[in-house]
VOGU-3710 file (C-alpha; in Angstrom, 3 decimals, decimal comma):
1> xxxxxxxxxx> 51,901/26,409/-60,978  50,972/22,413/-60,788  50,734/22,830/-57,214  48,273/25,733/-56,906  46,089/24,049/-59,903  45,945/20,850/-57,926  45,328/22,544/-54,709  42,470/25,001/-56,293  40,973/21,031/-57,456  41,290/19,857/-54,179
11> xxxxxxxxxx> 39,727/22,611/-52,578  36,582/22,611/-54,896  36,347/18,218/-53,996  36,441/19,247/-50,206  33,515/21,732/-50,607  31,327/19,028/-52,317  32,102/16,433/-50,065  31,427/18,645/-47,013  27,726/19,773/-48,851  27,618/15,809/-49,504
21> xxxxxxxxxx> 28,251/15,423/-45,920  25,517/17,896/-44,405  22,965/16,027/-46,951  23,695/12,720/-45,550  23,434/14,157/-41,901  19,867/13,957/-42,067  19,199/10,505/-43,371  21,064/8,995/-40,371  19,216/10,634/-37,647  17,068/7,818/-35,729
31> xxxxxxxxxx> 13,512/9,491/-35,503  11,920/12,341/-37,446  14,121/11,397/-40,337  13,738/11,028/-44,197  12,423/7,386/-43,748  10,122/8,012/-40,994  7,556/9,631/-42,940  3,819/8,001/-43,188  1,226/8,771/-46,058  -2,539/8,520/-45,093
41> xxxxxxxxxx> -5,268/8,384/-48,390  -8,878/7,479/-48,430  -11,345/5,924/-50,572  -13,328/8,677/-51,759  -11,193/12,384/-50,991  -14,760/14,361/-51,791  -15,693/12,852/-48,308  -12,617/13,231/-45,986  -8,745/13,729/-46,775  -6,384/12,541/-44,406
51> xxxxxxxxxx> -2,759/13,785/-43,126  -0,801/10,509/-41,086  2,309/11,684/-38,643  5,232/9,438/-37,987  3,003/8,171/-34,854  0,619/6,603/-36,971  0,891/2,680/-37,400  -0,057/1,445/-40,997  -3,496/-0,216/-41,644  -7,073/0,192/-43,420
61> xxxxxxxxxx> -9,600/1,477/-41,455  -13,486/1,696/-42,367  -15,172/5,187/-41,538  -18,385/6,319/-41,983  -18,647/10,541/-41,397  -21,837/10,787/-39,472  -22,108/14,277/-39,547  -20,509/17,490/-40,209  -19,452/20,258/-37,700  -21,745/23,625/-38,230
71> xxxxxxxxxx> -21,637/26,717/-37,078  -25,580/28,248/-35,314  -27,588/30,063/-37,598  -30,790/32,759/-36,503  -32,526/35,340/-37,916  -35,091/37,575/-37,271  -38,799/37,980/-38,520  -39,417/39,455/-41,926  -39,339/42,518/-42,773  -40,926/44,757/-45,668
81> xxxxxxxxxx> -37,888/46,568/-46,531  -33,890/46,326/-45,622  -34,264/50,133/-44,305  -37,186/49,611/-42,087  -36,606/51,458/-38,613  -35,906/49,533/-35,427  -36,061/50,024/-32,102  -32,779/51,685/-30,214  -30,791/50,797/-27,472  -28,241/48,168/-26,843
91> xxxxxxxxxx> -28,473/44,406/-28,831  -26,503/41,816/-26,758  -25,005/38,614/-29,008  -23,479/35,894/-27,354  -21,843/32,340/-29,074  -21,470/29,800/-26,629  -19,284/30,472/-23,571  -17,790/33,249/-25,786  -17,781/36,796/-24,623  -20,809/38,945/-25,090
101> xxxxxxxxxx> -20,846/41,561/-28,332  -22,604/44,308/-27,127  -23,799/46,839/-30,464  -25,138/50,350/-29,402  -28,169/50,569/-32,251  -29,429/54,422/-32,034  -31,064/56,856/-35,199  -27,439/55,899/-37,094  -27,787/52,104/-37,354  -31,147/51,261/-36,546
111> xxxxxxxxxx> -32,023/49,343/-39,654  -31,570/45,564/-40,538  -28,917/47,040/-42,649  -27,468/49,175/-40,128  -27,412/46,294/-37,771  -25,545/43,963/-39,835  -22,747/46,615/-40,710  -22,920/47,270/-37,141  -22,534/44,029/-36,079  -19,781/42,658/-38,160
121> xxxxxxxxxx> -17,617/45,931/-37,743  -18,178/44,870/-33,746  -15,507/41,579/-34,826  -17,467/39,156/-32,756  -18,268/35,755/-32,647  -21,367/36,547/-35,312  -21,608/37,631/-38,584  -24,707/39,115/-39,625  -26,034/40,001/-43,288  -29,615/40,452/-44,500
131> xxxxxxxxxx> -30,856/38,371/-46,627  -34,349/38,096/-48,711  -36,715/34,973/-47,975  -37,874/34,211/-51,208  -40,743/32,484/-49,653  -42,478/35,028/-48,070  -40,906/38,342/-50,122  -39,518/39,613/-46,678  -36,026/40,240/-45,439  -34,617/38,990/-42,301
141> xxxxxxxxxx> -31,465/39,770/-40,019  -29,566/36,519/-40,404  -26,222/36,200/-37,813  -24,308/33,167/-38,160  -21,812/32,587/-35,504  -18,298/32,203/-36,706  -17,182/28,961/-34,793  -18,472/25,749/-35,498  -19,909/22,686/-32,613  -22,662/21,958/-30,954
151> xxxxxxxxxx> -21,442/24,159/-27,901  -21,865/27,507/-29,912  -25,206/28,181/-30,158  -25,950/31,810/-30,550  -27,927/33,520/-28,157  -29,805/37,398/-28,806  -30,559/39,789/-25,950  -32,897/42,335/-27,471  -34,446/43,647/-23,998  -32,420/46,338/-23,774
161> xxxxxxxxxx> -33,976/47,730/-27,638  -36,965/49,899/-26,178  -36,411/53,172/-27,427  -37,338/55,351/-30,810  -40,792/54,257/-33,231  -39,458/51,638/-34,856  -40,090/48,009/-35,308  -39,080/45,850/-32,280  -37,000/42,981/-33,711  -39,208/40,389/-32,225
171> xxxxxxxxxx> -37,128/37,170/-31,364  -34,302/35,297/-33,468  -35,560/32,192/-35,071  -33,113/29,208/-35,340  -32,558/28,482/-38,731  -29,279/26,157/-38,249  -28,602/24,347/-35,395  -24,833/24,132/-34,470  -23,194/20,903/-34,242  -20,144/18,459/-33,930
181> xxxxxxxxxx> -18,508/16,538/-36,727  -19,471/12,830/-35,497  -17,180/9,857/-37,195  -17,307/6,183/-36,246  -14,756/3,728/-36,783  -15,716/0,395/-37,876  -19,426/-0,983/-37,381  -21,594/-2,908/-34,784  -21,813/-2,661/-31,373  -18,197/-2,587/-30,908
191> xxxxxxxxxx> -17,900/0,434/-33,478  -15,638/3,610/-31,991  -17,516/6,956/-32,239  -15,123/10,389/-32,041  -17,206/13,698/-32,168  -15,237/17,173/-32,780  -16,460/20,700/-32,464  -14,433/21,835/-36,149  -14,339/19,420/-39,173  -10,912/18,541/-38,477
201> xxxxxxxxxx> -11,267/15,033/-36,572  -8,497/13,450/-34,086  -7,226/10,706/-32,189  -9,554/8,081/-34,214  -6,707/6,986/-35,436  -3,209/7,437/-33,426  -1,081/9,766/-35,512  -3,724/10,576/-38,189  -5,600/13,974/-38,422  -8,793/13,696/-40,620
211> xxxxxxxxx> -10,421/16,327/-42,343  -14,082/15,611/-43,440  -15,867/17,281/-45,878  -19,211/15,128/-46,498  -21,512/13,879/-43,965  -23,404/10,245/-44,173  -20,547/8,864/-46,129  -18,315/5,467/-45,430  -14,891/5,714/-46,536
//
C-alpha cells in the first residue's frame, strides 16, 4: 500500500515537471522567443499608433503625418427630389485600375434612389447614397469609392444613359480628391518622406508598422 501511494505521488511530480518542461521549451528558443519581443508607442496616440516587430531596432524617431490616405468622392448635380426620373440605359463606374461596375438603370431603378440601391447591391469599388446639399436645398448622387490613394480616382461613364424622359445625370462633380497617406521622418533637407495608398504606413522605420490617424501632426 506504501508503494502504490508513493508511486501515485511520483506520477503526479512527473506530470508537472513534464508541463514545467514544455513551458520552458519556449523561452530557450533563439529567435521569435519570449524575449525577442519589441514595443513601439508615440507621443500623441490621437495622431498615429504604432505596432514594432522583432526586426525593429530601438530608438526615437520624429514624425510629422503630412497627410492622410482618402478614398475619391463625386456626385452628381442637384436634384429637386430623391425620386426624380433619370435617363435609362447602362451607367459605367470605374475606381482606378479596378474593374468596371456596369448597373443596367431602366423604369425599375431610374431614380437617384434607385441608383444608389442599384449601385451598392452591384458590390463594386463605389458606394453610392444620396444625400441633401443643405446649401442649395437639392439632392445629389454621391459615390465614394471604397479604397483609399491617390491611384483610385473614380471615374463615371454616363454615355450609354440615353433612353426614357427623364433627367440626364449631367456629369459627376469631384467633391474629394483621393489621396496617399504622406509621413516624413525627421526634418530638413535630409528629411525621409514614405507615401502609402491606406493609412497603414511601412518601412519608415525597419520592423515598425504605423497607423496614422491625424494629418499635419509631428509626433
Amino acid at each position: 500500500a506504501q508503494i502504490t501511494t508513493r508511486q501515485t505521488a511520483f506520477a503526479a511530480l512527473q506530470g508537472k515537471l513534464f508541463d514545467l518542461q514544455s513551458k520552458t521549451a519556449a523561452l530557450a528558443k533563439t529567435g521569435g522567443g519570449a524575449f525577442d519581443g519589441r514595443t513601439a508607442a508615440t507621443s500623441d496616440a490621437t495622431a498615429a499608433a504604432a505596432v514594432a516587430g522583432t526586426a525593429a531596432v530601438p530608438g526615437t524617431y520624429v514624425l510629422t503625418v503630412n497627410t492622410l490616405a482618402k478614398g475619391a468622392q463625386a456626385a452628381t448635380a442637384g436634384f429637386d427630389d430623391p425620386n426624380t426620373a433619370v435617363k435609362t440605359g447602362t451607367l459605367t463606374i470605374t475606381v482606378g485600375t479596378g474593374t468596371a461596375t456596369t448597373v443596367a438603370v431602366d423604369a425599375r431603378n431610374n431614380t437617384l434612389q434607385g441608383l444608389a440601391d442599384s449601385i451598392n447591391a452591384a458590390g463594386g469599388d463605389a458606394r453610392a447614397s444620396v444625400v441633401s446639399d443643405s446649401a442649395t436645398g437639392k439632392f445629389k448622387l454621391l459615390l465614394t469609392s471604397a479604397k483609399t490613394g491617390a491611384g483610385n480616382q473614380i471615374a463615371v461613364d454616363d454615355s450609354a444613359l440615353t433612353g426614357g424622359a427623364g433627367a440626364a445625370l449631367g456629369a459627376f462633380a469631384t467633391v474629394q480628391a483621393a489621396t496617399n497617406a504622406q509621413v516624413t521622418l525627421g526634418s530638413g533637407g535630409s528629411a525621409l518622406t514614405v507615401s502609402s495608398p491606406t493609412n497603414q504606413v511601412n518601412g519608415l522605420i525597419p520592423g515598425v508598422s504605423l497607423n496614422v490617424l491625424q494629418e499635419n501632426r509631428t509626433i
